[in-house]
Residue, then its C-alpha position, 0 to 999 in steps of 0.5 A: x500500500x502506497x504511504x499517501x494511502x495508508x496515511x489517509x485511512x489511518x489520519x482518519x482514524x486517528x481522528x476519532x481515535x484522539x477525540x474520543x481518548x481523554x473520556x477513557x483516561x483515569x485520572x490520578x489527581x496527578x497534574x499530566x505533561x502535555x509535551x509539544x510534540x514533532x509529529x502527529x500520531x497519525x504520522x507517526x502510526x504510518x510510518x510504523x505500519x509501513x515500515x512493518x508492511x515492507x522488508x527494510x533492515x531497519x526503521x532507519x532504513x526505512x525512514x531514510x529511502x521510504x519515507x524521506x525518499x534519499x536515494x541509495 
């Protein structure tokens, strides 16, 4: 499955997902980090899915000449 694809299906996911996840979550009474985050789950969630669909050596390699696109 091409990335843009399986980006798409799981972006849409991932929107309900998150919508929906603070109603499930048990609170503690502990003050929670909210961190600024680099990537969006959805993105981060593609990625490990294609690196999973395909026969890379690593995540790196993956990233590298998959998602980047650098050529070998």
């Amino acid at each position: 499955m091409v990335l843009d694809v399986l980006f798409c299906h799981v972006d849409d996911f991932c929107q309900e997902f998150e919508a929906k996840w603070p109603e499930k979550l048990l609170n503690h009474g502990e003050q929670q980090r909210h961190r600024a985050k680099n990537l969006f789950l959805s993105e981060t969630m593609t990625i490990l899915i294609g690196f999973h669909q395909n026969h890379f050596q690593n995540c790196q390699h993956f990233y590298l000449y998959q998602v980047l696109g650098v050529v070998k």
